[in-house]
Each structure stands twice: as structure tokens, then as C-alpha cells.
C-alpha positions as CSV (number, residue, x, y, z in Angstrom):
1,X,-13.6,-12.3,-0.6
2,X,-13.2,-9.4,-2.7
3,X,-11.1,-6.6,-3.9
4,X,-12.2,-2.7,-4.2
5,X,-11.1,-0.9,-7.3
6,X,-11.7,2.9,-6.4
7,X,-11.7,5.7,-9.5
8,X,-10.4,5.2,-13.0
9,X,-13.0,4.6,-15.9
10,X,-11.1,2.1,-18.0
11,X,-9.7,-0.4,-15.1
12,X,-9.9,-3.4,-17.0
13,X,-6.0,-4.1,-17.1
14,X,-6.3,-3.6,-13.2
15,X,-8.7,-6.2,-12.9
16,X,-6.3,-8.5,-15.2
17,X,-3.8,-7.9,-12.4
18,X,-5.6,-8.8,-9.4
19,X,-7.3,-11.4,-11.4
20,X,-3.1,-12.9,-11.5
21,X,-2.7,-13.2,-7.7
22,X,-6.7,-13.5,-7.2
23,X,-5.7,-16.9,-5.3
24,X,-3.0,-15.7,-3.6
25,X,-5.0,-13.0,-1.9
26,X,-8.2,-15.3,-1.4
27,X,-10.2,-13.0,-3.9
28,X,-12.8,-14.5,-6.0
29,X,-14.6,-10.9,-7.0
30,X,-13.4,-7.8,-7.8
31,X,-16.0,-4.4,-7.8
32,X,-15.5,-1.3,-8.9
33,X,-16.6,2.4,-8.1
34,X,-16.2,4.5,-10.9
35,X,-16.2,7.9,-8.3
36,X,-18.0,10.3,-10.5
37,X,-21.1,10.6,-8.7
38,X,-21.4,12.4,-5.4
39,X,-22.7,9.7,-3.9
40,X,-20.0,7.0,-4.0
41,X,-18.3,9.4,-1.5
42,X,-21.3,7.8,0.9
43,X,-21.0,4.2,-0.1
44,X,-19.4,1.9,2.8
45,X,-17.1,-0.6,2.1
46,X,-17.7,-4.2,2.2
47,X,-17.1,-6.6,5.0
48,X,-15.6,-9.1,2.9
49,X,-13.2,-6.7,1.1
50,X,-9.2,-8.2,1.0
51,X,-7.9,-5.4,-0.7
52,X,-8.8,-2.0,-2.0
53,X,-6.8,0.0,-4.9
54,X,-7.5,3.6,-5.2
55,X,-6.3,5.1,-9.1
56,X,-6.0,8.5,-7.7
57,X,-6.6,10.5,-11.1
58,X,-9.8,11.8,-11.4
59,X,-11.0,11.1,-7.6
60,X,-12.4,13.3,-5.3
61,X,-10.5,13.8,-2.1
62,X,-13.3,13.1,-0.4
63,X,-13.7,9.9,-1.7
64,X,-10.2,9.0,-1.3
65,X,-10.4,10.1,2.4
66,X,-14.1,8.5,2.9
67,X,-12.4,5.1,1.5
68,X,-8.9,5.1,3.4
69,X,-10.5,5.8,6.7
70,X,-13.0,2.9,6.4
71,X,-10.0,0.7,5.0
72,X,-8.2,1.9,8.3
73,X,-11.1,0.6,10.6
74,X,-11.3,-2.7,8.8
75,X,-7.5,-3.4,8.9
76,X,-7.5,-3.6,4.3
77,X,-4.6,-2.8,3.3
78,X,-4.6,0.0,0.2
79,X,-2.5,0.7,-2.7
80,X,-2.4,3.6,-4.7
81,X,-1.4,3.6,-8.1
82,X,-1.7,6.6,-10.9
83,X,-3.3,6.0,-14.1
84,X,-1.5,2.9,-15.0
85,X,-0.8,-0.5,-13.9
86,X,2.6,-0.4,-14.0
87,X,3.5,-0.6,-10.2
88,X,0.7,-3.2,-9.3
89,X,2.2,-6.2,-9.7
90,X,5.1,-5.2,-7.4
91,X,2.8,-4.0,-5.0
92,X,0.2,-6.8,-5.1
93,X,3.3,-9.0,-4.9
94,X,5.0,-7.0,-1.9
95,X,1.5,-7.7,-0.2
96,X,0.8,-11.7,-0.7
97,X,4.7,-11.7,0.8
98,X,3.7,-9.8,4.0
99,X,0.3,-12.0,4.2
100,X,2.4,-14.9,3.6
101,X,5.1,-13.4,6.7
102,X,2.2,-12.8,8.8
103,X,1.3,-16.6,9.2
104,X,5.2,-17.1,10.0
105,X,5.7,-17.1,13.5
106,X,9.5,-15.6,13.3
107,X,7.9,-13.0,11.1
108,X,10.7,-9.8,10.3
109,X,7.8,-7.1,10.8
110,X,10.3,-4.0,8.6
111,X,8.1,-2.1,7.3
112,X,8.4,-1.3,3.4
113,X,10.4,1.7,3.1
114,X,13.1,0.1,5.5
115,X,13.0,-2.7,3.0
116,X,13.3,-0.8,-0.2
117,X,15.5,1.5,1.6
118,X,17.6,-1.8,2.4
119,X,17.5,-2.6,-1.4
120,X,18.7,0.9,-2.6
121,X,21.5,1.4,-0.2
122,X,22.5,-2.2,0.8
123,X,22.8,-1.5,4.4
124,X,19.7,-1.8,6.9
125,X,18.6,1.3,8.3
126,X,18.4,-0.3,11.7
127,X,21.8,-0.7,11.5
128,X,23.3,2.7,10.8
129,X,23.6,5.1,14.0
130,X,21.0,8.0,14.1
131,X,22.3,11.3,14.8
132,X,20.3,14.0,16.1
133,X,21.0,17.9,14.4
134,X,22.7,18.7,11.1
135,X,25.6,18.8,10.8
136,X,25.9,15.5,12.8
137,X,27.1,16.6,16.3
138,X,29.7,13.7,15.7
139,X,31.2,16.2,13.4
140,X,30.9,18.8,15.6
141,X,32.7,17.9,18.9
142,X,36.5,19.2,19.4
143,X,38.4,16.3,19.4
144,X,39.6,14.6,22.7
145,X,43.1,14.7,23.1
């Protein structure tokens, strides 16, 4: 299996990184399309792609959009990242949990922002009541007396 890195010219430390949880994620190669040409915007995506990482700076939005829609058909999941590595291993490490989740059969299928969100506040979104209208209509009703 392999792994797409999509953009940057220097992606060597990126490569490190995926190189880290290369058996977690089943990937044994990792290839890379550098973006400046006009025709890696026509290039398809491999079948046996696990996992694609698009460095958005310097990358045509056409590529970006030529690559997420094929990632979208094949069911590869995509992270995004800047110029720098930073985020990755959280990210790469947030996806071999949710791969390891999916073979679970009592899987908890939150998605990510419900988790960080969790994380941030302490309180699970799913348990806090929605309110439709601003200023919450609980606010806003006379009280009963």
C-alpha cells in the first residue's frame, strides 16, 4: 500500500513521519507530486493509496480539488497540513485510532471535531441541549407563574 504526498518541494521530514506509523497504516511506499507542472492536476490517484497528505502552500486549487475528489471516490482519507510537520503526527495518530475503531465492533463513530470539542470543553456535545435562535428562546419565554 502506499501514501500520496501532494505539493511541498522539500517533504523529506513528512516522509520521516509517515515512515513512523508506516506499519500502523499498512504503508510500505510513499510518492510524491511535487504540483508545479500543469499536468499533475491530470494525474489519477493510485488504487493502492492508504492515505494522501496535501501541503497546501504552493498548490494549485485545481490540484487540490482534482486530488480530494478522487480521494472522496476511493474512500482515502486526507490530511492537510501547511508548510510544516508539526500537526502530522497528531493527525496520522488520530487516523490509525479510527482504523483501529473501525475493526471494533462497538465502534463510538464521533466524528473529530465532537471529539476535540469534548477535549476543549469537557462536556460532550451530544449531551448539551441545542437551541434554535439567538438569544436562546429559553431566555426569551415570560416565565410561567
Amino acid at each position: 500500500m502506499n501514501a500520496l504526498i501532494v505539493g511541498g518541494d522539500r517533504v523529506q521530514a513528512i516522509r520521516d513521519e509517515v515512515a513512523r506509523f508506516a506499519t500502523q497504516l499498512g504503508v510500505q511506499r510513499t510518492e510524491h507530486w511535487a504540483g508545479r507542472k500543469a499536468g499533475d492536476a491530470r494525474r489519477t490517484v493510485s488504487a493502492r493509496t492508504r492515505v494522501i497528505i496535501v501541503v497546501c502552500k504552493r498548490l494549485s486549487h485545481e490540484l487540490m480539488r482534482h486530488v480530494r475528489t478522487q480521494a472522496e471516490e476511493m474512500g482515502v482519507p486526507v490530511i492537510y497540513c501547511r508548510n510544516s510537520v508539526a500537526a502530522l503526527p497528531d493527525e496520522l495518530q488520530f487516523l490509525v485510532s479510527k482504523q483501529l475503531e473501525a475493526r471494533t465492533p462497538a465502534a463510538d463513530h464521533r466524528s473529530r471535531s465532537d471529539i476535540l470539542r469534548r477535549s476543549t470543553y469537557g462536556v460532550d456535545p451530544h449531551e448539551i441541549p441545542h437551541y434554535s435562535g439567538y438569544p436562546f428562546r429559553a431566555e426569551l419565554q415570560p416565565p410561567v407563574v
